[in-house]
C-alpha positions as CSV (number, residue, x, y, z in Angstrom):
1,X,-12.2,-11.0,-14.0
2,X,-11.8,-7.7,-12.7
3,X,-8.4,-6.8,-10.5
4,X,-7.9,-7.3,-7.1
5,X,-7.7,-4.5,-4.6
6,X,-4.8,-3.3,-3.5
7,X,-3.7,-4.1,0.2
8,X,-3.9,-1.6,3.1
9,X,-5.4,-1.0,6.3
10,X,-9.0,-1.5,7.1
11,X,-11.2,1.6,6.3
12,X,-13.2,2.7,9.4
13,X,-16.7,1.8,9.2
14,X,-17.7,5.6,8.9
15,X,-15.3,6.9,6.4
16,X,-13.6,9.2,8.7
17,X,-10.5,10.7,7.6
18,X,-7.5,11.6,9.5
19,X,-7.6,14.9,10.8
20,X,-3.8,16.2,9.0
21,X,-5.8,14.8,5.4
22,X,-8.4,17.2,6.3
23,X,-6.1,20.0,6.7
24,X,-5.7,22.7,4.0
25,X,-9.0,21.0,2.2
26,X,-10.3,23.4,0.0
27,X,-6.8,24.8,-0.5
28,X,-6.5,22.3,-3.6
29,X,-8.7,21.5,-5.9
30,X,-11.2,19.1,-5.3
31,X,-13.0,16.6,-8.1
32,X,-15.5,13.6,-7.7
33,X,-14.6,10.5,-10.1
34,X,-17.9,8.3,-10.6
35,X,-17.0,4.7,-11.5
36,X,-20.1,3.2,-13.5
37,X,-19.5,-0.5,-13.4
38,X,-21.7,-2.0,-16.0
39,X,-20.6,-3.1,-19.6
40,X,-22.9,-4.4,-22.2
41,X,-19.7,-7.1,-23.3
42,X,-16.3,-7.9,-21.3
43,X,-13.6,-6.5,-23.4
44,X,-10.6,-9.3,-23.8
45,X,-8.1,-6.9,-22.8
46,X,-10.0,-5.4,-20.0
47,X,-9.2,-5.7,-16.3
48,X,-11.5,-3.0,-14.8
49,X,-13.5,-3.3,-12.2
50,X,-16.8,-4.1,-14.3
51,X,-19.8,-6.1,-14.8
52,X,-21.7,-7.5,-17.9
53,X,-26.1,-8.1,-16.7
54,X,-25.0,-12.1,-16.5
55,X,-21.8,-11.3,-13.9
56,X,-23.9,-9.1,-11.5
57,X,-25.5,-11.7,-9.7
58,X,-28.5,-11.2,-7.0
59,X,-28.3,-7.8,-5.0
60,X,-27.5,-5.3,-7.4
61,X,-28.7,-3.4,-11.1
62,X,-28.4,-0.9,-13.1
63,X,-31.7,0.6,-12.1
64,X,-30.6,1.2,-8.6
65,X,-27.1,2.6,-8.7
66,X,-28.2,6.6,-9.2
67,X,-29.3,6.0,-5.5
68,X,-26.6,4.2,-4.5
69,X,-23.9,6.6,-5.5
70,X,-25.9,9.4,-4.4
71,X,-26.2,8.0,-0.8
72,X,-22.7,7.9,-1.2
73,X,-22.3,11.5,-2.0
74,X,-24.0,12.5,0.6
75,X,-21.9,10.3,3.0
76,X,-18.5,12.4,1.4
77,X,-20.4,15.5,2.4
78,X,-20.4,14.2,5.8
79,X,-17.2,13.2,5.7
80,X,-15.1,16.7,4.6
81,X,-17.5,18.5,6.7
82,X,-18.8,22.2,5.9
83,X,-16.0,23.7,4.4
84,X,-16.6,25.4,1.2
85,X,-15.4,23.2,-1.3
86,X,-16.6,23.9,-4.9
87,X,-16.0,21.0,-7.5
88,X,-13.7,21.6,-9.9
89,X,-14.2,18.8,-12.1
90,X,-16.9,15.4,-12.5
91,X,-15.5,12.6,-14.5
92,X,-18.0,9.7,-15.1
93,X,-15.9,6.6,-16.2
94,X,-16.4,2.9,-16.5
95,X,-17.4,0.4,-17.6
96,X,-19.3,2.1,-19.7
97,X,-21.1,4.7,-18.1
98,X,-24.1,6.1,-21.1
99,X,-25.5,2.5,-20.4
100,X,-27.5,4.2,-18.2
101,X,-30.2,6.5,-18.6
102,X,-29.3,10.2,-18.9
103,X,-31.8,10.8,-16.4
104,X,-29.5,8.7,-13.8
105,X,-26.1,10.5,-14.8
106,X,-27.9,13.8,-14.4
107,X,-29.6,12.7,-11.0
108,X,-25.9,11.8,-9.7
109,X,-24.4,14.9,-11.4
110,X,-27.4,17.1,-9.6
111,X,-26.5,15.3,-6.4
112,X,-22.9,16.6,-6.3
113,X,-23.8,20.0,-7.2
114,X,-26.4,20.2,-4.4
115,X,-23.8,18.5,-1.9
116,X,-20.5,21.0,-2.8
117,X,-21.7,23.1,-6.0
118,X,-19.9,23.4,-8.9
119,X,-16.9,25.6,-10.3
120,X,-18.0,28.2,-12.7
121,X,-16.2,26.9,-15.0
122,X,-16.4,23.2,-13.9
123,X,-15.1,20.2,-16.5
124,X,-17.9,17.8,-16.1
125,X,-17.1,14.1,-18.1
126,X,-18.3,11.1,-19.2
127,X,-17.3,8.2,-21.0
128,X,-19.0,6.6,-23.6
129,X,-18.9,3.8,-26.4
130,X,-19.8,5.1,-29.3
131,X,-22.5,2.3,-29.9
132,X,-23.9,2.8,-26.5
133,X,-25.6,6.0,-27.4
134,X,-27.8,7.7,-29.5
135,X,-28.0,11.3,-30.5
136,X,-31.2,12.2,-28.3
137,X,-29.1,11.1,-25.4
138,X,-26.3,13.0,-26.3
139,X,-28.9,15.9,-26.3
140,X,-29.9,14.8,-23.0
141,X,-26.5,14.7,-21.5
142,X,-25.8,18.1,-22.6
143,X,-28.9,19.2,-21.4
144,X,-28.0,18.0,-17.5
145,X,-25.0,19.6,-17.0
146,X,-22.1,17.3,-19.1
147,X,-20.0,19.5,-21.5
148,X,-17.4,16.8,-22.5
149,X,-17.3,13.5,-23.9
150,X,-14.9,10.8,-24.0
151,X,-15.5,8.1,-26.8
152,X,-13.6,4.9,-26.5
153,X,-13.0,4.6,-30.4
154,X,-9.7,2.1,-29.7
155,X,-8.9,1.5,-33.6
156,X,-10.9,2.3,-37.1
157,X,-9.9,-1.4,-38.2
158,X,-12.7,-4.1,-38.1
159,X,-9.7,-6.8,-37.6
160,X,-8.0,-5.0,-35.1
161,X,-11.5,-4.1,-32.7
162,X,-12.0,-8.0,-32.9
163,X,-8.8,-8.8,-31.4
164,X,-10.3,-6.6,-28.2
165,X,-13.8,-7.9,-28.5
166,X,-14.7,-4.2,-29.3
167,X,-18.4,-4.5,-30.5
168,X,-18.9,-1.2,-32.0
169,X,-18.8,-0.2,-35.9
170,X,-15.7,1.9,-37.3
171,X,-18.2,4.5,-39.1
172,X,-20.3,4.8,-35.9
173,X,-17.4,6.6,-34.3
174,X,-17.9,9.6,-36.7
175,X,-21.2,9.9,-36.4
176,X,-21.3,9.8,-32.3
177,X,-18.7,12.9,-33.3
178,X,-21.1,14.9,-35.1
179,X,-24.3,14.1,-32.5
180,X,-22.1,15.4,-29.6
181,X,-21.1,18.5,-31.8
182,X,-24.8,18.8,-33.0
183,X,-25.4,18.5,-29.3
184,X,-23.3,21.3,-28.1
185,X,-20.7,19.5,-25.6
186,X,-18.0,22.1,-25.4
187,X,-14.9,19.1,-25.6
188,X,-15.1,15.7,-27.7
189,X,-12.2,13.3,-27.0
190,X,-11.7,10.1,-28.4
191,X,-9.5,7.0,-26.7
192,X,-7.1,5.1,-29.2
193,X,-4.9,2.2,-28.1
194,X,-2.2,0.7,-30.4
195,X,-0.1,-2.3,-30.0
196,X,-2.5,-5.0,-30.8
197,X,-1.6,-7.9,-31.9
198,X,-2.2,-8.8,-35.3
199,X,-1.7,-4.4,-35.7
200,X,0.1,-3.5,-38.3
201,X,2.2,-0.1,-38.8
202,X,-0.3,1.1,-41.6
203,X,-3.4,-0.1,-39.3
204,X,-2.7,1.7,-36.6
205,X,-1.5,5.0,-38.9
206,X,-5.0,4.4,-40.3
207,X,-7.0,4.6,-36.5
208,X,-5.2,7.6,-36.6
209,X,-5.9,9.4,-39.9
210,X,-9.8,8.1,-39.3
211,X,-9.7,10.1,-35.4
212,X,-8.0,13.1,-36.9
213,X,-10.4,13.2,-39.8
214,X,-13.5,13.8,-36.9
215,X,-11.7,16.6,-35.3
216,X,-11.6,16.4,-31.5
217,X,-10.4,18.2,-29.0
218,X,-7.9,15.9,-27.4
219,X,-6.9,11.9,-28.0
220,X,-5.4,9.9,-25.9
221,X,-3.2,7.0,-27.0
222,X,-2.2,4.0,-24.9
223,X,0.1,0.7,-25.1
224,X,-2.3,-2.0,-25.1
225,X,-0.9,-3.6,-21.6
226,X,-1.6,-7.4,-21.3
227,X,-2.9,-7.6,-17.6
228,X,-3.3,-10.7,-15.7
229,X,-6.5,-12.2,-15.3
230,X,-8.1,-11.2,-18.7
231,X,-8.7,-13.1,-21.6
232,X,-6.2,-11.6,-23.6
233,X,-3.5,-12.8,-21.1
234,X,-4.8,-16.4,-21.1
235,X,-4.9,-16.3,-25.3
236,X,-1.4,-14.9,-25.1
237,X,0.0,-17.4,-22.5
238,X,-1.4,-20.3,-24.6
239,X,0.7,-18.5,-27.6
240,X,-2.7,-18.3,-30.0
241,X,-1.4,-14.7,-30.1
242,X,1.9,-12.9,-29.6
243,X,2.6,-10.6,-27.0
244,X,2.6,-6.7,-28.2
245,X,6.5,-5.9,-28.5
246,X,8.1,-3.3,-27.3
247,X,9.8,-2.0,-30.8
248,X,6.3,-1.8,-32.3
249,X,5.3,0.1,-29.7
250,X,7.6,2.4,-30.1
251,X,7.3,2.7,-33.6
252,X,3.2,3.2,-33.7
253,X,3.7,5.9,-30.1
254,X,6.2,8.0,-32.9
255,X,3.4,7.5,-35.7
256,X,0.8,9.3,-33.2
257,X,3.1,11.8,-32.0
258,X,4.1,12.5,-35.5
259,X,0.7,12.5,-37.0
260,X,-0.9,14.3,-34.0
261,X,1.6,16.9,-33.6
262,X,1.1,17.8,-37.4
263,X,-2.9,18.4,-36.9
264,X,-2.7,20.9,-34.1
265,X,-3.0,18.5,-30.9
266,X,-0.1,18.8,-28.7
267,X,1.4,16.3,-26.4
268,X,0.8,17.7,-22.5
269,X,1.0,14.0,-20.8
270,X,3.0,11.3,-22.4
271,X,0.0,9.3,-23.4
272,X,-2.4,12.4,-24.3
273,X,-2.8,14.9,-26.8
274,X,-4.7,18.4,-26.7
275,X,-5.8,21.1,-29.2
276,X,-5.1,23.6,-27.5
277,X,-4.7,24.6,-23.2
278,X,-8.3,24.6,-22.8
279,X,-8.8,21.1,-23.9
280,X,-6.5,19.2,-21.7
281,X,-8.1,17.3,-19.4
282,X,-8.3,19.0,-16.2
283,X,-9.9,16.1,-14.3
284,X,-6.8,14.1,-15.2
285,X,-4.2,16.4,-14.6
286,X,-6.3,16.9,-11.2
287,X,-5.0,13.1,-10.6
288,X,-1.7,13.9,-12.1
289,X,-0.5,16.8,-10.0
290,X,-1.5,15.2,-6.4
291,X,-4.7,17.2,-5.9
292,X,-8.0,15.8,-3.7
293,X,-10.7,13.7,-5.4
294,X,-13.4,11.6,-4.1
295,X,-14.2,8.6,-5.6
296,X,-17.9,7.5,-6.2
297,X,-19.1,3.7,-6.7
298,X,-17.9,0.4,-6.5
299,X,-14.1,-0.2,-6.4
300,X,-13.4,3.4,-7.2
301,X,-10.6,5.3,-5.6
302,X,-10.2,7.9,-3.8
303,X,-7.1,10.7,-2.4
304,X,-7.4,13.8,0.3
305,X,-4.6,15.2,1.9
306,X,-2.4,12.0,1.7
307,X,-5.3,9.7,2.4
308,X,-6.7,7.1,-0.3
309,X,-8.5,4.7,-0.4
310,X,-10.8,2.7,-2.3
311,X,-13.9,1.1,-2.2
312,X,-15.6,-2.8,-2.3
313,X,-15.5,-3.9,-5.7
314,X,-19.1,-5.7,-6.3
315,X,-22.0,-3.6,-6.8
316,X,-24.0,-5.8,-4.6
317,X,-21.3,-5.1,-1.6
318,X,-21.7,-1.2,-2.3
319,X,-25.0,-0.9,-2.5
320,X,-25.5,-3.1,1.2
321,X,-23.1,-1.2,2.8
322,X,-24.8,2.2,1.9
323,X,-27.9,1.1,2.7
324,X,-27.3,0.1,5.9
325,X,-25.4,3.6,6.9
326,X,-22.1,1.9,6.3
327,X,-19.0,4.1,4.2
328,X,-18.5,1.5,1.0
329,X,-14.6,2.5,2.0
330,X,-12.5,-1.1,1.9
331,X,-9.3,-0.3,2.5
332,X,-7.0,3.2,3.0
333,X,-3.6,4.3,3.2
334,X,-1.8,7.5,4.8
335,X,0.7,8.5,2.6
336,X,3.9,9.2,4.1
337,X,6.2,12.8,2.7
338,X,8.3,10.2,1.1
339,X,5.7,8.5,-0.4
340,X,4.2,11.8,-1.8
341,X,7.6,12.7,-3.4
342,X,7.9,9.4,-5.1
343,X,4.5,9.9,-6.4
344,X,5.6,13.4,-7.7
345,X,8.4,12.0,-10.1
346,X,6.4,9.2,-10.7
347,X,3.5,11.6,-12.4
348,X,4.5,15.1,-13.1
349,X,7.6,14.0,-14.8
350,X,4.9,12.4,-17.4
351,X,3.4,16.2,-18.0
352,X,4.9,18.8,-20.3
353,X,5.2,20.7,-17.4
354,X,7.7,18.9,-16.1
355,X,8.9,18.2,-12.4
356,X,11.0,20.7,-10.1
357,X,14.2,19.5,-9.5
358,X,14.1,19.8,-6.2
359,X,11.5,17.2,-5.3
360,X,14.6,14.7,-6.2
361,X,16.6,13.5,-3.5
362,X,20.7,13.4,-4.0
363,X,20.5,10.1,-5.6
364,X,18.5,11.1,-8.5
365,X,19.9,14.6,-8.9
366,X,23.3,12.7,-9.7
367,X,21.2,10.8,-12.2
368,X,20.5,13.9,-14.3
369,X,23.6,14.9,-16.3
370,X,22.8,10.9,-17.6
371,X,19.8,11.0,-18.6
372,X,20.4,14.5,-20.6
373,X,23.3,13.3,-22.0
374,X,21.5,10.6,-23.6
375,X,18.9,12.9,-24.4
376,X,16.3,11.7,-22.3
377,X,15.9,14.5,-20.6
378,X,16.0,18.4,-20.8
379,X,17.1,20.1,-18.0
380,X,17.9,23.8,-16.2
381,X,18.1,24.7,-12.6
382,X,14.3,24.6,-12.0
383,X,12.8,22.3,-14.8
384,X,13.3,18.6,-15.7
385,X,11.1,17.4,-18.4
386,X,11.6,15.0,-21.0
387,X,12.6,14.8,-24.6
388,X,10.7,12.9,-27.1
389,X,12.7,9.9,-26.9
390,X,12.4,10.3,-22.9
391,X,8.7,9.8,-23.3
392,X,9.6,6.4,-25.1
393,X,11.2,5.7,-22.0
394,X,9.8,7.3,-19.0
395,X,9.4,4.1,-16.9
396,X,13.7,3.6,-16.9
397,X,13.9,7.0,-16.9
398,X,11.8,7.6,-13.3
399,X,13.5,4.3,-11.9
400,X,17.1,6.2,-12.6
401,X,15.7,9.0,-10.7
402,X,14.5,6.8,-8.2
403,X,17.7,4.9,-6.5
């Protein structure tokens, strides 16, 4: 089932926010994230916060959450108050969020830009699997305002989408290329993850070669992470199949880097890949450099000025709170400065961009000349980032800068 939430404090009953996370607002940039619970099959691997028709239970549908999330829009409106606050960027994410009508997408997407507006150049995203639409809906997205897709292609091997309880055809992922091309979206991403088991070397070389060959924008390649509570976890704990291992892992992250790097797509993020500047994901780098979102639907999350929180998980529980005036708002946390700096070398040391030396306190400073000398990291007097075989390692390498 999906994970639990994490613990904090109890979020007031209007959403209120503290009065120093409300300072400088509109200073940074601001995005909504829209979490669209619903899958049409629970993933093995799969720990998000998401619901198949038979899991809903009483209280809650698809039909209904475009008003539930747009009573919830309106609430953030409230919340931030009347300061101008244009949104930079509008990710719809999932579950799987094309399960839903167009219509619905473009009635929550016409909601935020009535409530803020929208960036002139604004980044507006959704998620999709490629057999959960059609071209004519593709059409229709485009036509309400989204101008980048992200299709959760995972692997090109029939064996290897099994072992995840993937559902969807290898060759349909081309073709849901070409509709959203045909369609004019202006950035097509596709979602690969490698390490599964039963993978082998030239499996996941040929996921690879079969994303490359439909020319998007920007990929993004992730560890397959065995996460409590799924099915995957119980198969692996009952040894029907082996855990994903680390050398492996290693070997098929080179394979991508190698084979990506050599087709024009650049790494920016250690698990993501770009054409060029203009296809990074800006909503995710939004995330990854400590700027203000607000988080839409049930159990999504959301950060201003230091303040996150996160919402009740079950649709049913989100939709009763809106409707009776309530903020769907669980749990929050104030981030302390020390918090916030953690946070910084936790993310931006991920981004080709690198971190400021400076955000490091002595301890990690010390920890430099190490981690260069075993060419883990690159450093000068106002850069840190990391090498290729620093990316291999970037968890030991923030926990050395971490003391």
């Amino acid at each position: 089932m999906p994970s639990a939430l994490p613990l904090g404090d109890p979020a007031p009953a209007d959403g209120r926010l503290p009065d120093e996370a409300l300072a400088g607002l509109g200073e940074r940039q601001f995005g909504l994230y829209v979490h669209v619970p619903f899958c049409s099959v629970r993933c093995g691997y799969c720990d998000f916060n998401t619901y198949t028709v038979e899991e809903l239970g009483p209280g809650a549908s698809r039909d209904s959450f475009a008003a539930s999330a747009i009573t919830e829009i309106r609430q953030a409106r409230q919340v931030l108050g009347d300061v101008d606050l244009p949104v930079s960027t509008v990710f719809f994410g999932g579950g799987t969020p094309t399960l839903l009508p167009p219509g619905d997408l473009g009635a929550v997407l016409a909601s935020i830009a009535s409530e803020f507006g929208l960036a002139a150049d604004v980044e507006i995203t959704t998620e999709s699997n490629p057999d959960s639409v059609t071209a004519w809906d593709l059409e229709q997205l485009r036509d309400v305002g989204f101008n980048r897709i992200s299709f959760g292609m995972q692997s090109a091997v029939p064996h290897v989408l099994a072992t995840l309880d993937r559902t969807h055809d290898p060759l349909r992922v081309p073709a849901a290329v070409e509709w959203a091309r045909a369609g004019g979206f202006d950035q097509v991403s596709l979602d690969l993850i490698y390490g599964t088991p039963g993978e082998s070397l030239p499996d996941w070389e040929t996921s690879l070669d079969s994303a490359l060959a439909c020319e998007p924008d920007h990929v993004s390649a992730y560890a397959l992470i065995v996460e409590d509570g799924t099915a995957l976890a119980r198969a692996v704990r009952r040894q029907e199949i082996p855990a994903p291992d680390d050398d492996d892992l290693a070997d098929k992250y080179l394979a991508a880097d190698e084979r990506l790097g050599a087709a024009g797509l650049g790494w920016y993020e250690v698990s993501n890949w770009a054409r060029d500047a203009a296809a990074r994901c800006r909503h995710n780098l939004l995330y990854w450099t400590g700027a203000d979102w607000w988080g839409v639907g049930p159990g999504a999350h959301s950060h201003v000025g230091g303040a996150r929180w996160w919402n009740v998980k079950h649709p049913a529980a989100y939709a009763d709170r809106l409707a009776y005036g309530v903020s769907p708002a669980y749990g929050r946390e104030l981030l302390s400065a020390e918090d916030r700096r953690v946070e910084r070398v936790l993310l931006e040391l991920r981004l080709d961009s690198g971190l400021d030396p400076a955000v490091l306190d002595d301890g990690g400073r010390a920890a430099v000349p190490d981690l260069v000398a075993r060419r883990l990291l690159t450093a000068d007097p106002a850069w840190l980032g990391l090498t290729r075989e620093g990316r291999l390692l970037a968890d030991a390498v923030v926990r050395d800068l971490l003391p």
